[in-house]
Backbone as CSV, one residue per row, in Angstrom:
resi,resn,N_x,N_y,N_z,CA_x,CA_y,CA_z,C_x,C_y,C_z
1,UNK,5.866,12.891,-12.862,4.690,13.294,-12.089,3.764,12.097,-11.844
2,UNK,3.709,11.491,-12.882,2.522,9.952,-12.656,3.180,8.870,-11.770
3,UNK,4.589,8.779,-11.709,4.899,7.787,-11.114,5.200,8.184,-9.743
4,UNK,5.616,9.887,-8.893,5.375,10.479,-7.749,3.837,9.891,-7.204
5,UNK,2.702,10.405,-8.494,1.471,10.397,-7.883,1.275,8.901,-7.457
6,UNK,1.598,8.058,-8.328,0.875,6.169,-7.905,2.335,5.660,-6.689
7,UNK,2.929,6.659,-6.394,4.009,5.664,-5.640,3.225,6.179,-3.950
8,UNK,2.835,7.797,-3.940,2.107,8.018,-3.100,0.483,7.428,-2.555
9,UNK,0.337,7.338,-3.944,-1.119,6.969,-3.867,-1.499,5.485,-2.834
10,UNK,-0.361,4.891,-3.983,-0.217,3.089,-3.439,0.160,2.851,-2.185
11,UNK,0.962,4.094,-1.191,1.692,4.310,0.077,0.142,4.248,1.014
12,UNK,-0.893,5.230,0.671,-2.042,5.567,0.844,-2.822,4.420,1.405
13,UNK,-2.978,4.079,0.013,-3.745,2.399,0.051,-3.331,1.499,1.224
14,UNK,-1.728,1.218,0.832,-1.701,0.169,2.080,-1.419,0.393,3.670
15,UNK,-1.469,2.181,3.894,-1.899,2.029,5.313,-3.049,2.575,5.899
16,UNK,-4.008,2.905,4.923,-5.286,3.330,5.343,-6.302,1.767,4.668
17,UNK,-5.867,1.314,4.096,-6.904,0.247,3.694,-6.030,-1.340,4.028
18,UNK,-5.008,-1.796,3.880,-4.345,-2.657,3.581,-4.004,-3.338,5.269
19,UNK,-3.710,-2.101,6.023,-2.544,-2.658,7.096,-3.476,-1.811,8.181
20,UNK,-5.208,-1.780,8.275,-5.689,-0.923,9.531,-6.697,-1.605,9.697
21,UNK,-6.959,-2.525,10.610,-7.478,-3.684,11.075,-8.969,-3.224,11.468
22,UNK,-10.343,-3.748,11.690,-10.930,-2.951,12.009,-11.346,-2.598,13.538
23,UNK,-10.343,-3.845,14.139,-10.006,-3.207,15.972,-9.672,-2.243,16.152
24,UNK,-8.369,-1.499,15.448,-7.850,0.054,15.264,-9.070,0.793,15.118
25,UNK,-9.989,0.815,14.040,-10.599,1.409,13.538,-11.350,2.552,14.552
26,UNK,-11.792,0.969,15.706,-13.055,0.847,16.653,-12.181,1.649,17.766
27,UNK,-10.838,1.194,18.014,-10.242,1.993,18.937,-10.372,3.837,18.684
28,UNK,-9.781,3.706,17.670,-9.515,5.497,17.455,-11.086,5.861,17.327
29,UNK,-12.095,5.410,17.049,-13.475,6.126,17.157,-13.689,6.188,18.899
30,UNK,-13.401,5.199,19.950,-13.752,5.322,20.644,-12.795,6.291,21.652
31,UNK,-11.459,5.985,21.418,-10.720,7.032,22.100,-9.868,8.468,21.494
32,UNK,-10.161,8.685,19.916,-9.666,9.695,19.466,-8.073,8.945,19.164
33,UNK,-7.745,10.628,19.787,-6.190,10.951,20.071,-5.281,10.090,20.796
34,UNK,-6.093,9.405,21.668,-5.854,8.776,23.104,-5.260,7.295,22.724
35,UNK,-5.939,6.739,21.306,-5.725,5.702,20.798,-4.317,5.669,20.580
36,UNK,-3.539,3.949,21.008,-2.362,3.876,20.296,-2.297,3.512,19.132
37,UNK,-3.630,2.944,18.669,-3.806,2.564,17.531,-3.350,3.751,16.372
38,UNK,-3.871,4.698,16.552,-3.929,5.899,15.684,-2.487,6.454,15.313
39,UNK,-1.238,6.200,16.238,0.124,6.599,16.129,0.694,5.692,15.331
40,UNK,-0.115,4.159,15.393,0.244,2.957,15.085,0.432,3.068,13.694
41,UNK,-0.621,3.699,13.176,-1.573,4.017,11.274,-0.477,4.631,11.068
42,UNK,0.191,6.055,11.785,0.793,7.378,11.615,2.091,6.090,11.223
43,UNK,2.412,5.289,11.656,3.661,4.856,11.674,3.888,3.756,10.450
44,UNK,2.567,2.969,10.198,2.578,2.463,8.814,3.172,3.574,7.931
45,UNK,2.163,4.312,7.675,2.024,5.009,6.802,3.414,5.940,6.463
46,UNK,4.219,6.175,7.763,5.546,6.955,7.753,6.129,5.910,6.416
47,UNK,6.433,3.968,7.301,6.834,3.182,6.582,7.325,3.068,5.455
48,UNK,5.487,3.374,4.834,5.061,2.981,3.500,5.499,3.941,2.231
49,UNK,5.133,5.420,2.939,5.990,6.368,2.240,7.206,6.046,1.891
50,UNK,8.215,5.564,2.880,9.525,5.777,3.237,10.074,4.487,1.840
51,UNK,8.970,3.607,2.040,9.424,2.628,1.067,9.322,2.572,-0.493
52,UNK,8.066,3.290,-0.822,7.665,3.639,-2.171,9.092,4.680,-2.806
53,UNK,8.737,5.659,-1.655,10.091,7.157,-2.664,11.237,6.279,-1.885
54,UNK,11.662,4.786,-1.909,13.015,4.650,-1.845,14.195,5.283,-0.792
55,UNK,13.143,5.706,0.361,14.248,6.366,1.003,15.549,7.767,0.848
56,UNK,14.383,8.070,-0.182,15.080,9.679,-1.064,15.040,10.473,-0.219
57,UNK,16.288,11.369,-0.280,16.329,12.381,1.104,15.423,13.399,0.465
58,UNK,15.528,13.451,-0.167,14.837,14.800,-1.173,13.475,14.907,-0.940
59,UNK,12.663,13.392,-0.738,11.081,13.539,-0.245,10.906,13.886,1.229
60,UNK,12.063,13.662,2.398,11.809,14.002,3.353,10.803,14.895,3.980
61,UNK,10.621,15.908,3.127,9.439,17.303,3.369,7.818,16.333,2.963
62,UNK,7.864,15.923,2.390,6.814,15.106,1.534,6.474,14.559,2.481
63,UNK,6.961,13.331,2.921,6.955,12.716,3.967,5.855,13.069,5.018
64,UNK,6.660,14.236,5.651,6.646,15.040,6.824,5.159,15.112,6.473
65,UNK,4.964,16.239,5.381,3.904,16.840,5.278,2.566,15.920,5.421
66,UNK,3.100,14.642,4.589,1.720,13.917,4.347,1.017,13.239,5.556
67,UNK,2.300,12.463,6.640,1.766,12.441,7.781,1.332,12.864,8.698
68,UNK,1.531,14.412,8.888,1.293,15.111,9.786,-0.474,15.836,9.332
69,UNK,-0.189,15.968,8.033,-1.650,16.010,7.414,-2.837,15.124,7.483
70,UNK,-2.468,13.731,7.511,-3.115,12.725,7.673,-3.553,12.832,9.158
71,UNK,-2.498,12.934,9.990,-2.913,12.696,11.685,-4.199,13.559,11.764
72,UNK,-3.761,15.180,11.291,-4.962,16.107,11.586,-6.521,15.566,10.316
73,UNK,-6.317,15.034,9.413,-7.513,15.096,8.308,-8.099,13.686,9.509
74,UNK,-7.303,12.482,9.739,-7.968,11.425,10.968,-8.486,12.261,11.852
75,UNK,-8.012,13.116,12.619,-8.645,13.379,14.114,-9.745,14.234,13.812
76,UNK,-9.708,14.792,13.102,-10.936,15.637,12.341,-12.736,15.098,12.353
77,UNK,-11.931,13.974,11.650,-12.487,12.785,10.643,-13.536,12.012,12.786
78,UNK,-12.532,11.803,13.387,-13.329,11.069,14.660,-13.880,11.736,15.281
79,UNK,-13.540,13.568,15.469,-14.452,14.217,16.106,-15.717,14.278,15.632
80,UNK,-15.880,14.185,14.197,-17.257,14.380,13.715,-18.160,13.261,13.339
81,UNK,-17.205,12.544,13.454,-18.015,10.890,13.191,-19.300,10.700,13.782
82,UNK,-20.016,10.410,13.428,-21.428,10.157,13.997,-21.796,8.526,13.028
83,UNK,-22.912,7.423,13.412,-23.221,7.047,12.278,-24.395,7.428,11.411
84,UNK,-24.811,8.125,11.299,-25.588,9.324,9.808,-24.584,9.794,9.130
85,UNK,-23.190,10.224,9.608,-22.081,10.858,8.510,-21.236,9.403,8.112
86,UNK,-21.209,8.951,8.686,-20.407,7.824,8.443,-19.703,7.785,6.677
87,UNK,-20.412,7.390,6.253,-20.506,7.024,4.865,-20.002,8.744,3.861
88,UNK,-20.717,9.536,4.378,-19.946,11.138,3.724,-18.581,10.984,4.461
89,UNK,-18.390,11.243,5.580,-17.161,11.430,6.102,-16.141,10.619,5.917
90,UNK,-16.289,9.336,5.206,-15.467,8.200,4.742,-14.975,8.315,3.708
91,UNK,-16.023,9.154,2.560,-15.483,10.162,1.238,-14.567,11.211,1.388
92,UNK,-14.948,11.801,2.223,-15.100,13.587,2.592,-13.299,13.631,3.010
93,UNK,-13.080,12.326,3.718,-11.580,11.890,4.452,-10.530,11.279,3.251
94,UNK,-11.320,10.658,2.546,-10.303,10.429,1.806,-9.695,11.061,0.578
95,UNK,-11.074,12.013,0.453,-10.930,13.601,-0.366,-9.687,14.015,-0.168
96,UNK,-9.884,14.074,1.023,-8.673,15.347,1.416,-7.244,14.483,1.295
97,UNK,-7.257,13.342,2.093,-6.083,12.523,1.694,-5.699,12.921,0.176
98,UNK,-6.025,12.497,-0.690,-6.211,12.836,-1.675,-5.294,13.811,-2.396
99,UNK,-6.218,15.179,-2.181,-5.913,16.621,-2.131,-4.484,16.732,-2.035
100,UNK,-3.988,16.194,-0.376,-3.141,16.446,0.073,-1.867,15.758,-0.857
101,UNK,-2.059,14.860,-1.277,-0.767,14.105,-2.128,-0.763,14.990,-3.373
102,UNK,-1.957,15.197,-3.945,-1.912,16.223,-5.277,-0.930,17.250,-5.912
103,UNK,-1.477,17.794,-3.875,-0.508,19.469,-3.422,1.154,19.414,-3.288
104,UNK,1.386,17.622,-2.935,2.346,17.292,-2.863,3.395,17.080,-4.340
105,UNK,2.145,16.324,-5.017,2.953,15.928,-6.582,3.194,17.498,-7.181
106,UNK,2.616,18.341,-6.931,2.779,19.206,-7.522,3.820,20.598,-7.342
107,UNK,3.887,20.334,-5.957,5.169,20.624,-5.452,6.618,20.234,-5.949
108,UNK,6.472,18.806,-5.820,7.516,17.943,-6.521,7.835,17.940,-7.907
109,UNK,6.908,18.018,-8.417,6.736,17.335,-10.027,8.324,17.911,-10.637
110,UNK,8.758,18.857,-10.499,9.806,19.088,-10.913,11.038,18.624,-10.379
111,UNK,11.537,18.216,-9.223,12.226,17.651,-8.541,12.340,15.760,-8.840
112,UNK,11.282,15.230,-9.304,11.120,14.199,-9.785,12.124,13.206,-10.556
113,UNK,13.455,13.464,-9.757,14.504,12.780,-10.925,14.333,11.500,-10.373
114,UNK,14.443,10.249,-11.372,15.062,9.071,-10.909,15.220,8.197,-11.729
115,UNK,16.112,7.022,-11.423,17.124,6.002,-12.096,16.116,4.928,-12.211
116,UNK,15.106,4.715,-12.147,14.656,3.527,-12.474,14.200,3.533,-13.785
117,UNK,13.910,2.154,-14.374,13.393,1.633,-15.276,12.340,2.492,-15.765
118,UNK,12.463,1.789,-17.171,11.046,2.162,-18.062,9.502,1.604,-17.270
119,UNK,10.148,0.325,-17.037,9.309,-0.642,-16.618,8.234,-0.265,-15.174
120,UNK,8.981,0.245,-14.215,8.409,0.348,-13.108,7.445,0.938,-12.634
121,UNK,6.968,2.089,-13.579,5.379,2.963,-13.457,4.538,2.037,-13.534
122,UNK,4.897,0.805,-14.599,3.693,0.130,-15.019,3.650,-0.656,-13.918
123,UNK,4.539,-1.445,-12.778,4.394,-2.307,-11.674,3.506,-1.423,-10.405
124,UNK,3.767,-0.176,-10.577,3.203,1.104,-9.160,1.803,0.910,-9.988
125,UNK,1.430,0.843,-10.686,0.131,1.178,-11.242,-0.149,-0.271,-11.456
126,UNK,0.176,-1.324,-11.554,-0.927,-2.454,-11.121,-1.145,-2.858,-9.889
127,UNK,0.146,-2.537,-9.039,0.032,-2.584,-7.688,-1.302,-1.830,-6.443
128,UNK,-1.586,-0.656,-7.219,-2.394,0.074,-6.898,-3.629,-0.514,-7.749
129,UNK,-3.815,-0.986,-8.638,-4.943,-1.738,-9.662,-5.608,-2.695,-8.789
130,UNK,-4.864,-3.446,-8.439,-5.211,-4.942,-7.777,-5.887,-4.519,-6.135
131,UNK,-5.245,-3.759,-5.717,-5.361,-3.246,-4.286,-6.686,-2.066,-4.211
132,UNK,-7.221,-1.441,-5.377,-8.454,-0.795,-5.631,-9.372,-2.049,-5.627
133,UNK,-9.104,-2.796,-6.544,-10.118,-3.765,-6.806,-10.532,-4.566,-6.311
134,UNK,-9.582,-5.143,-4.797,-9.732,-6.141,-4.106,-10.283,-5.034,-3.123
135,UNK,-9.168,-4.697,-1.793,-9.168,-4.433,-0.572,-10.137,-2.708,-0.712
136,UNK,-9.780,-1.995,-1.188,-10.648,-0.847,-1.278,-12.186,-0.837,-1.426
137,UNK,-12.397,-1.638,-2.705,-13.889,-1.818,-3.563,-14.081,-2.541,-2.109
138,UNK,-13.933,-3.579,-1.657,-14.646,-4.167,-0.698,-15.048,-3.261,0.613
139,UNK,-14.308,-2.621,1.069,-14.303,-1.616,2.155,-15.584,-0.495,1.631
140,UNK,-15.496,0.166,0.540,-16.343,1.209,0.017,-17.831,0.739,-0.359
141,UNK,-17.833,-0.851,-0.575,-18.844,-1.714,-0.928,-19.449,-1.574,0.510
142,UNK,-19.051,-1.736,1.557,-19.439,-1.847,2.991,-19.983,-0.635,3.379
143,UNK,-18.946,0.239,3.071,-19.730,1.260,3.751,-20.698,2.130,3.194
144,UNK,-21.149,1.784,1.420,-22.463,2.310,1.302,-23.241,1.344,1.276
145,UNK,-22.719,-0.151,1.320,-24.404,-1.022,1.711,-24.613,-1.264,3.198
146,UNK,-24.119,-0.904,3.904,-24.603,-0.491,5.164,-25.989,0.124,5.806
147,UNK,-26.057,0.960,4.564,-27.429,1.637,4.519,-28.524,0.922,4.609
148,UNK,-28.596,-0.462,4.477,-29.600,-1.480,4.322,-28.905,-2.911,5.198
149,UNK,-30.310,-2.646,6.553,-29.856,-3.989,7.484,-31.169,-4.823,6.871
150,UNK,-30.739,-5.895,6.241,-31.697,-7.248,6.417,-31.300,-8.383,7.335
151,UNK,-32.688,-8.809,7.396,-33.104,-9.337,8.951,-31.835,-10.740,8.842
152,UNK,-31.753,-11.082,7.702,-31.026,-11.932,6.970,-29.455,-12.358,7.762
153,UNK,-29.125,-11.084,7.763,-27.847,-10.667,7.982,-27.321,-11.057,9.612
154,UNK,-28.680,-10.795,10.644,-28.149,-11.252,11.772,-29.057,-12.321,12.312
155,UNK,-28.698,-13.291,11.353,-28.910,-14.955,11.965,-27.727,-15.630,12.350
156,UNK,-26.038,-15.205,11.136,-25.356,-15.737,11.848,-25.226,-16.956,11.131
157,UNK,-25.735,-17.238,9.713,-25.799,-17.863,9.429,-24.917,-18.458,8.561
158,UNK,-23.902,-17.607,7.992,-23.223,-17.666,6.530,-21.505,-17.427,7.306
159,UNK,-20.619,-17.967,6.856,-19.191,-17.960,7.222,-18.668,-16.480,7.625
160,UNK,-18.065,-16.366,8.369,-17.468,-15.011,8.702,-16.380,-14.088,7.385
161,UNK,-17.526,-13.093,7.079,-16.640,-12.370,6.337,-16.423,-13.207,4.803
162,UNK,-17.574,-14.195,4.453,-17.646,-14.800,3.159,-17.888,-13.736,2.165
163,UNK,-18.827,-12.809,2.322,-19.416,-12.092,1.187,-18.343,-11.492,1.229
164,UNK,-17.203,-10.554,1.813,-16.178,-9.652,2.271,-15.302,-10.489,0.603
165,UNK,-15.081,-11.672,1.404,-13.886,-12.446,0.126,-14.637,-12.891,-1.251
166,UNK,-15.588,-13.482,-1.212,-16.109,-13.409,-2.684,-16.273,-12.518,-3.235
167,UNK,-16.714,-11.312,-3.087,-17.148,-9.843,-3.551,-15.188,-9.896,-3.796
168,UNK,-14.255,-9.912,-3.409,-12.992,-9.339,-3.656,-12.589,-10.330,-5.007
169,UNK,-12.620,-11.937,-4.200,-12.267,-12.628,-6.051,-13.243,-12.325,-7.364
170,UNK,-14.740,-11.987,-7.398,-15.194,-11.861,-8.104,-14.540,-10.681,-8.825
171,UNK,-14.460,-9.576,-7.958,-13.673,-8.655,-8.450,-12.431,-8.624,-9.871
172,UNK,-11.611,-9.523,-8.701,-10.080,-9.800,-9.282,-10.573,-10.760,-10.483
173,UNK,-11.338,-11.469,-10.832,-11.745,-12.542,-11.789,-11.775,-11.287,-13.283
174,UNK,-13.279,-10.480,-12.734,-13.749,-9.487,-13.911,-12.020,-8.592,-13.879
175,UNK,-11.532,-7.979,-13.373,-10.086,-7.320,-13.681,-9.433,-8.188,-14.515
176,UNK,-8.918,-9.753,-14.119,-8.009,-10.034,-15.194,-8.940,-10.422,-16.468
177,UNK,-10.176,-11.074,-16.868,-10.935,-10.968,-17.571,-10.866,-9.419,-18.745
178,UNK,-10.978,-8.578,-18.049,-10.634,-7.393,-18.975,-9.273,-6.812,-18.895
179,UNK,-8.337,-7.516,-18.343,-6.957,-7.629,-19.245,-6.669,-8.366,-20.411
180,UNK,-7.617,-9.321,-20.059,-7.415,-10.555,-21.515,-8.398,-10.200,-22.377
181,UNK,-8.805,-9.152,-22.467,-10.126,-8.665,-22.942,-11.408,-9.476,-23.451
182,UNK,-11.132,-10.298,-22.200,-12.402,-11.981,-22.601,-14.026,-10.582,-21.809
183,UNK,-14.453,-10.267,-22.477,-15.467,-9.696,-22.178,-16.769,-10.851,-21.706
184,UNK,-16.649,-11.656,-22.379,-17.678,-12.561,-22.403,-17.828,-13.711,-21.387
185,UNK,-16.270,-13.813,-20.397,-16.434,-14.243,-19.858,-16.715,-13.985,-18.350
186,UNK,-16.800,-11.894,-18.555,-17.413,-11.501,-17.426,-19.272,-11.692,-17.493
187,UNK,-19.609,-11.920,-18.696,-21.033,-12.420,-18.853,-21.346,-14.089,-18.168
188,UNK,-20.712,-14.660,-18.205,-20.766,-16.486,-17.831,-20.294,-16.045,-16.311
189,UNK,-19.274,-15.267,-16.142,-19.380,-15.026,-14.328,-20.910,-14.742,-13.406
190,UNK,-21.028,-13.515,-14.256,-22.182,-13.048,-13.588,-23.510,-14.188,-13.745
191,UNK,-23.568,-14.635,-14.937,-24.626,-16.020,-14.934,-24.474,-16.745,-13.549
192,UNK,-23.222,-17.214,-13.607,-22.922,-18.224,-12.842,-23.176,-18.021,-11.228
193,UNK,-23.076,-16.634,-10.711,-23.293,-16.080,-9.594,-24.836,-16.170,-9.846
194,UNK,-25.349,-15.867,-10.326,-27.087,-15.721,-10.328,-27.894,-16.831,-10.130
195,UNK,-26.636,-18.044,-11.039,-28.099,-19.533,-10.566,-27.282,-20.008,-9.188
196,UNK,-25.769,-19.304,-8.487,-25.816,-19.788,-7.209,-26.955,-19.124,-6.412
197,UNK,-27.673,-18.410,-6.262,-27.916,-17.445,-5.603,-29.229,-17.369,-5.756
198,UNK,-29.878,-18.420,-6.892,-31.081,-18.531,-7.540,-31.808,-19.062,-6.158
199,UNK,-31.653,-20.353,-5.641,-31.872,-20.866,-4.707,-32.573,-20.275,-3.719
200,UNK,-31.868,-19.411,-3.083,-31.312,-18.604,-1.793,-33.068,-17.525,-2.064
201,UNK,-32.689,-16.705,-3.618,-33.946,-15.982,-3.776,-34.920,-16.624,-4.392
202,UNK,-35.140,-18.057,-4.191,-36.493,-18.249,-4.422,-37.234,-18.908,-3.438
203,UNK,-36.285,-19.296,-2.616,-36.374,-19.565,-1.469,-37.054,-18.831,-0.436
204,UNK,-36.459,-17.487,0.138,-36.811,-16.587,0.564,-38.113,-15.619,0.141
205,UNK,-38.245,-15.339,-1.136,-39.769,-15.094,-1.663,-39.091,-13.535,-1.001
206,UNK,-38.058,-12.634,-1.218,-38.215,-11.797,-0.547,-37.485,-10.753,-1.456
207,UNK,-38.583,-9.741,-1.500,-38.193,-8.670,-2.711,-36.980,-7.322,-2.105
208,UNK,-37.045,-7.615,-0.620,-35.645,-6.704,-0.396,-34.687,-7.323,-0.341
209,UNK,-34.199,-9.145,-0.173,-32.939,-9.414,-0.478,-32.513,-9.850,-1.894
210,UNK,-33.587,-9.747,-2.466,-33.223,-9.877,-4.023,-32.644,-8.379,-4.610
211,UNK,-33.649,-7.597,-4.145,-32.867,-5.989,-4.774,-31.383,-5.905,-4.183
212,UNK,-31.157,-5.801,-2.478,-30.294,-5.950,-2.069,-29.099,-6.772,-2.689
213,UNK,-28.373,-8.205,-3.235,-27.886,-8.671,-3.815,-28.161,-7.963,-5.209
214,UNK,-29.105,-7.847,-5.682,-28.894,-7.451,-7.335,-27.828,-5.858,-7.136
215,UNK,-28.316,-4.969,-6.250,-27.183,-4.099,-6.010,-25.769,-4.201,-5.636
216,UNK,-26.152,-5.263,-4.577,-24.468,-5.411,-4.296,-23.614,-5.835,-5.543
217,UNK,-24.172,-6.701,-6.669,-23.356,-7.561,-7.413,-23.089,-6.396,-8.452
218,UNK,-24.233,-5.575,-8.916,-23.774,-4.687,-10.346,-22.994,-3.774,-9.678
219,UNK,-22.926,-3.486,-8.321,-21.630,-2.286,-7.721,-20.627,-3.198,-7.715
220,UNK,-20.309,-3.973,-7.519,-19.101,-4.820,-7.315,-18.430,-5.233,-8.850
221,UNK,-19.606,-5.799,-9.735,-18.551,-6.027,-11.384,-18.409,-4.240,-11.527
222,UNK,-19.582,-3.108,-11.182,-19.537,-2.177,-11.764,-17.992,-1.383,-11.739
223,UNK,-17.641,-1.550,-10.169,-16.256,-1.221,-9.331,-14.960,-1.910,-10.342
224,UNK,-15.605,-2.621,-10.404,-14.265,-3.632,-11.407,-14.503,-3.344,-12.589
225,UNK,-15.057,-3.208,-13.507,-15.515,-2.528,-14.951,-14.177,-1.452,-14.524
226,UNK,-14.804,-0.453,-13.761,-14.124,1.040,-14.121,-12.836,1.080,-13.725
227,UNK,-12.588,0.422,-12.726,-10.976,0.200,-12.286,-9.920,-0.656,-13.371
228,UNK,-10.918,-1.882,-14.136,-10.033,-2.314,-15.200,-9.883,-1.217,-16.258
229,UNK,-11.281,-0.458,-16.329,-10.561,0.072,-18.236,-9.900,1.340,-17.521
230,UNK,-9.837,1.951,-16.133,-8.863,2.902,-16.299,-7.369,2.153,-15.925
231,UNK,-6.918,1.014,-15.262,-5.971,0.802,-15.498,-5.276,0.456,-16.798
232,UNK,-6.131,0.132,-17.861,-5.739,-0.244,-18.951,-5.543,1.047,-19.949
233,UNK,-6.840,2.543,-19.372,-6.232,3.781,-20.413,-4.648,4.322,-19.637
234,UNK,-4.681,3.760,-18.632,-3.468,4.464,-18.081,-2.149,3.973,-18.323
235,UNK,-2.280,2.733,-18.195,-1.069,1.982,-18.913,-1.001,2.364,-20.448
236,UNK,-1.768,2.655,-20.818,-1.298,3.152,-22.403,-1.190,4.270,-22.428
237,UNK,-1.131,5.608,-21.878,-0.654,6.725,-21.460,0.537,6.824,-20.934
238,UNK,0.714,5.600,-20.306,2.489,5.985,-19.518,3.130,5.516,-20.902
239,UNK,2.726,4.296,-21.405,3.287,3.928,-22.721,4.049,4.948,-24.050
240,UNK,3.123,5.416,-23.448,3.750,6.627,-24.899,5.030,7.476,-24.368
């Protein structure tokens, strides 16, 4: 059942977060159904399935179900889009994604035979570890600090999509950090980010981009905190 759920899950990840550009994104908001983009996702995602369950005839229904579920939970998802829902409906969508694999594992769970290794739950579940912590956290980071435009932001001033990639290695830094269970050296990270950044806010004299950054940074180790220690209770759960 755990290794159905992370082989789906991880299928999930890389064609709703991994492999959907945010030109697609902009397309299917602006044309729906109409988008080729949107058949484009439908067709990762067939892929990605197809590659995780190995090409098992037996998931074929699975398959079926999850994409055809997905097409309708997307088109759903663009009719109601507004930006005031934005940020619910970005939850609310991936809820159901969600849901829908659940309904699936649980369907399955008994059908669940297979020849692989001891080893391989634990590779589906860091695979999905690394890909929460990088490409997801960054995406979910966006779309609730969105909520806050500083004036800051459109000068145009800072590399394209810098904060996007530092926010992701900082990430991946605190994750393997609490694999090696160096706790302390997620303390000297976060130092170290603070006197870069010291500058910048003393510079500015400005009490909304200081709150602003102080939020972004404790959601970002915070994102990585919880994604390391549940990959680490989970790996010792499949363990047993």
């Amino acid at each position: 059942m755990i290794l159905l759920s992370l082989k789906l899950i991880l299928a999930h990840i890389i064609g709703d977060f991994v492999f959907q550009p945010n030109q697609w994104v902009k397309d299917k908001e602006l044309k729906k159904q109409k988008s080729p983009y949107l058949y484009a996702h439908l067709l990762i995602h067939t892929v990605a399935l197809c590659i995780v369950l190995q090409f098992d005839t037996a998931y074929w229904g699975a398959v079926v179900a999850i994409v055809i579920s997905h097409f309708v939970i997307d088109l759903i998802k663009l009719y109601l889009n507004t930006r005031e829902r934005a940020r619910i409906l970005f939850f609310a969508d991936q809820m159901a994604h969600l849901l829908v694999i659940v309904v699936v594992v649980c369907i399955y769970e008994s059908d669940s035979l297979s020849t692989i290794n001891f080893y391989e739950p634990q590779i589906f579940l860091l695979a999905t570890a690394i890909l929460l912590v990088s490409v997801v956290s960054a995406i979910v980071m966006k779309v609730i600090m969105t909520k806050w435009n500083l004036e800051e932001d459109a000068h145009g001033d800072s590399l394209t999509n810098a904060g996007k990639y530092i926010g992701m290695l900082e990430r991946l830094f605190v994750f393997v950090f609490i694999l090696l269970n160096q706790w302390q050296a997620i303390g000297f990270l976060i130092a170290a980010k603070s006197v870069f950044r010291f500058g910048d806010l003393s510079r500015a004299k400005d009490r909304k981009l200081t709150e602003y950054i102080l939020i972004g940074t404790l959601m970002s180790f915070g994102l990585a905190i919880i994604i390391g220690l549940g990959y680490q209770y989970t790996k010792v759960f499949l363990a047993k």
